[in-house]
C-alpha positions, 0 to 999 in steps of 0.5 A: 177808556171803554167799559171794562169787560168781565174780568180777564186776569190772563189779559192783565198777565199777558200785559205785565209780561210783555212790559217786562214788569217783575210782580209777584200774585197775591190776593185771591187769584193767588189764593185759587193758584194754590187750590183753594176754591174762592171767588175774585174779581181782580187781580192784585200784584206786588211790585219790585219799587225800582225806577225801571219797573214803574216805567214798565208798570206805566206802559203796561197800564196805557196798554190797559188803559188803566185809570186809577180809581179814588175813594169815592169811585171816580176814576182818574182821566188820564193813565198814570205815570211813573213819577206818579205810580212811585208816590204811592205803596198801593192802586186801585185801578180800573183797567178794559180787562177789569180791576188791578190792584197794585202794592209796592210794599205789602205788611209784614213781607219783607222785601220784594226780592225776598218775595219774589224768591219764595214765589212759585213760578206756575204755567198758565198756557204760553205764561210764567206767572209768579205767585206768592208762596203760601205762608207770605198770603198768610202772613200777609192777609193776618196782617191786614185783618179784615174779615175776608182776609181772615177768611182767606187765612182760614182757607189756606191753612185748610189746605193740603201741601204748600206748592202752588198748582 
């Protein structure tokens, strides 16, 4: 795999849309969607865990050359595939394009129908991209507790109005 290049998360949604995969935005560029001023450098995802759409997730990840990234920061040599993406509720990869964090069952959510139903669908130039409604990055980012989550939940309850821009 090459070096990835500064972050670019258009690329990493054009992939996910031409693979077909069915995702829901969450983290900080979801977070910015919804006009909070807040700096990211990758893009993290929830995924619907069916059978079909790990194999979408598998080609778009080849078509990224993603590698998956370990605790210790070495980085996989080979792209991951379905059998192996199904294993697991959450990845950290690296891809050309910069970091994708995948989750296939995020705390505290319910399921990814149930998600993806509250999820807003915003424009971004020739894209639909689907983002994680408000309240769900609240309840989402209370459930992890981390400091920068909680952060997060401060910001987005600052905010003016619940739709995404």
């Amino acid at each position: 795999m090459s070096a990835p290049l500064d972050f670019d998360a258009r690329e990493l949604f054009r992939a996910l849309a031409r693979h077909g995969v069915e995702y829901v935005t969450i983290g900080g560029v979801a977070i910015q969607a919804h006009g909070a001023q807040r700096l990211t450098r990758d893009l993290d995802v929830t995924i619907a865990a069916s059978a079909e759409n790990f194999e979408r997730l598998a080609a778009m990840l080849i078509d990224v050359e993603a590698r998956i990234i370990g605790p210790d920061g070495g980085r996989s040599r080979e792209v991951p595939g379905a059998r192996l993406l199904a294993a697991s509720d959450q990845w950290h990869l690296i891809t050309r394009f910069g970091p994708l964090d995948v989750v296939t069952a995020p705390a505290g959510l319910g399921s990814f129908a149930d998600l993806r139903a509250r999820a807003h669908d915003v424009e971004l130039g020739d894209l639909i991209v689907a983002i994680a409604h408000r309240e769900d990055l609240i309840r989402l980012k209370r459930a992890s507790g981390r400091p920068q989550d909680l952060a997060d939940v401060e910001l987005l309850e600052s905010l003016d109005g619940e739709s995404a821009t």
